[in-house]
DRENBAVEX-482366 format. One record per residue: residue in one letter; residue number from 1; z, y, x of N, C-alpha, C in turn; chain. Coordinates in steps of 0.1 Angstrom, whole numbers. Each point is the difference from the previous one (the first is absolute). Example, Ala and Ser with C-alpha at 12.3 -4.5 7.8 and 13.67 -1.06 7.14 Angstrom:
// residues 2
> a;1;78;-57;132;0;12;-9;0;12;9;A;
> s;2;-7;11;-4;0;11;9;8;11;-8;A;
END
This chain:
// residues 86
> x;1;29;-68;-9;-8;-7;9;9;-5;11;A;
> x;2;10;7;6;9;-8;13;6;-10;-7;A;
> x;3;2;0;-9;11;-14;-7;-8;-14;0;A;
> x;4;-18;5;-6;-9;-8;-2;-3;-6;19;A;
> x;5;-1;11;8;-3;-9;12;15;-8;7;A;
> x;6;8;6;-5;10;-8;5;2;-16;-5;A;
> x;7;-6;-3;-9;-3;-11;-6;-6;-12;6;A;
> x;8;-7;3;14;-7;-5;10;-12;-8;-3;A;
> x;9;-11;14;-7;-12;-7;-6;-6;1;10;A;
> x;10;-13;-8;0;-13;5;8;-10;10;-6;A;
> x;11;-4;4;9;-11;11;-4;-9;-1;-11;A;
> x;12;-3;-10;-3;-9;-6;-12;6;1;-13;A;
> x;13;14;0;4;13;-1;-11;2;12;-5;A;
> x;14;1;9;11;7;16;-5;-14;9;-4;A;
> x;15;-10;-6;5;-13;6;-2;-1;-1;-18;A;
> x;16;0;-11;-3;0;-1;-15;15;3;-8;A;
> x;17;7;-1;8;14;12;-7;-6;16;2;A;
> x;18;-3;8;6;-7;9;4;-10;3;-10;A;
> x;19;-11;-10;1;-9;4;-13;5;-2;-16;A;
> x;20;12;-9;0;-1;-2;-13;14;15;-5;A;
> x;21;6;4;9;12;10;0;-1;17;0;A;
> x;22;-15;-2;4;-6;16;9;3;10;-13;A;
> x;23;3;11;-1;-5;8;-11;-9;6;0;A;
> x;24;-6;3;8;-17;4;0;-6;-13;8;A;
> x;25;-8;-6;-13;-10;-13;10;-10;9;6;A;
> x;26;-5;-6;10;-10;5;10;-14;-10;0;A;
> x;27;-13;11;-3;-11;-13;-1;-4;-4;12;A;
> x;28;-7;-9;2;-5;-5;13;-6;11;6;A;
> x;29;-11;9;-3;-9;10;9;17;7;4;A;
> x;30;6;3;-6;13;10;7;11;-6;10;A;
> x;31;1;-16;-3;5;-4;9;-4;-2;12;A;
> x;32;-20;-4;4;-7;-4;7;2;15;7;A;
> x;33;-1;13;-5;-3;14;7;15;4;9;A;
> x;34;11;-7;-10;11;4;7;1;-8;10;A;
> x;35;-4;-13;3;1;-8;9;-8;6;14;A;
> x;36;-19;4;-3;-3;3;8;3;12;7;A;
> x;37;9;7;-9;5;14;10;14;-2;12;A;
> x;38;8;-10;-6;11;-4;7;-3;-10;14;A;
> x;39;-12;-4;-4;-5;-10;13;-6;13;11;A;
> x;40;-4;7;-4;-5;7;10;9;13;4;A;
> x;41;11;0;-10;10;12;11;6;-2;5;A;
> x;42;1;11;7;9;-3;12;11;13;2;A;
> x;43;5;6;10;17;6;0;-12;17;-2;A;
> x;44;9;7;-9;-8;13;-4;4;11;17;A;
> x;45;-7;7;-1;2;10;9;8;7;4;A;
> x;46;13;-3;-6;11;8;5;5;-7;14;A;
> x;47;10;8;11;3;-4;6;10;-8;1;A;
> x;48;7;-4;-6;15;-7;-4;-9;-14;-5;A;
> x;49;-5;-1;-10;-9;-11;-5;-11;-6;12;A;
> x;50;-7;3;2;-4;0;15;7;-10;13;A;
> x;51;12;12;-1;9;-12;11;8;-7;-6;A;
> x;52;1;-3;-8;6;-11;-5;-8;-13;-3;A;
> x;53;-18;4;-1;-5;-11;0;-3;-6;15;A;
> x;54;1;12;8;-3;-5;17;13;-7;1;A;
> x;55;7;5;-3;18;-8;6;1;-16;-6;A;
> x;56;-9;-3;-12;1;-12;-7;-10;-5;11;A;
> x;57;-10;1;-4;-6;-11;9;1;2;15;A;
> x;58;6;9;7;7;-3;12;6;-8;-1;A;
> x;59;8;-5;-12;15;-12;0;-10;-15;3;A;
> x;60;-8;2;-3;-9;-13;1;-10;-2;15;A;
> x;61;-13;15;-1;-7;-2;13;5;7;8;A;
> x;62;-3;8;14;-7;11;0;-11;4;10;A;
> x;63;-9;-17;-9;-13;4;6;-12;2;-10;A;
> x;64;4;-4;-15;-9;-1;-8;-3;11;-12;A;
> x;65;-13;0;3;-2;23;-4;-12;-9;-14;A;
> x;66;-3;-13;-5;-4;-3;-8;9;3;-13;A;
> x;67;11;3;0;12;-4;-13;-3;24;1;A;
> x;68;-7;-1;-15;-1;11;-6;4;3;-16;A;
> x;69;2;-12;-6;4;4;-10;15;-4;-4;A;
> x;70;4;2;-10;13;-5;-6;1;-14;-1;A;
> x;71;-11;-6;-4;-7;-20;-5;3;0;16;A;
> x;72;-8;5;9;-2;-7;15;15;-3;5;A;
> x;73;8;12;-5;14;3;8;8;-15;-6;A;
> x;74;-1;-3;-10;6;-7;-12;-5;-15;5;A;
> x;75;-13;-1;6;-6;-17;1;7;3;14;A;
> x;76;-3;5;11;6;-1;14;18;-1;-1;A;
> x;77;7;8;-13;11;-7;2;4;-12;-4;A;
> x;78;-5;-4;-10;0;-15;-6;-3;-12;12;A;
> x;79;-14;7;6;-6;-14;10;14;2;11;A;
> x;80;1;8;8;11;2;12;13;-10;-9;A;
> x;81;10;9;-10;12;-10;-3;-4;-11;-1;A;
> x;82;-6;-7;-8;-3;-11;-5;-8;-7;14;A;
> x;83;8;3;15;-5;-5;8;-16;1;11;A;
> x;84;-8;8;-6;-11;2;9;0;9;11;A;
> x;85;-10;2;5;-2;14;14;-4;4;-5;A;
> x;86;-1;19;4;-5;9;-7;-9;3;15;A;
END
């Protein structure tokens, strides 16, 4: 797979390298369940994990207590580099 992204596909590109490459295909109900559990976590309860999600999005706010999950931490870094306010 790193050789394949080094190739400089787009997402659409490696997505169907990905499905056509996978060794275990995944059906849609399993991808849809894996998807909605990843959307909605966020850093587990350890302390180390914890501060390391506070210390990330410190790098960006440190006013905004909306960014709870892993997706949130991930879109507020995207929008900030790629130039926005956080």
């Amino acid at each position: 797979m790193k050789a394949e992204l080094a190739t400089d596909k787009g997402d659409g590109e490696m997505l169907a390298w990905i499905e056509q490459n996978a060794p275990h295909k995944r059906t849609p109900w399993e991808i849809q369940l894996w998807s909605a559990y990843f959307n909605e976590r966020g850093p587990d309860g350890d302390v180390e994990t914890l501060e390391f999600f506070a210390e990330r999005v410190g790098e960006f706010s440190k006013t905004r207590e909306d960014v709870k999950t892993w997706f949130d931490l991930l879109d507020l870094d995207d929008h900030v580099t790629f130039g926005g306010k956080a």
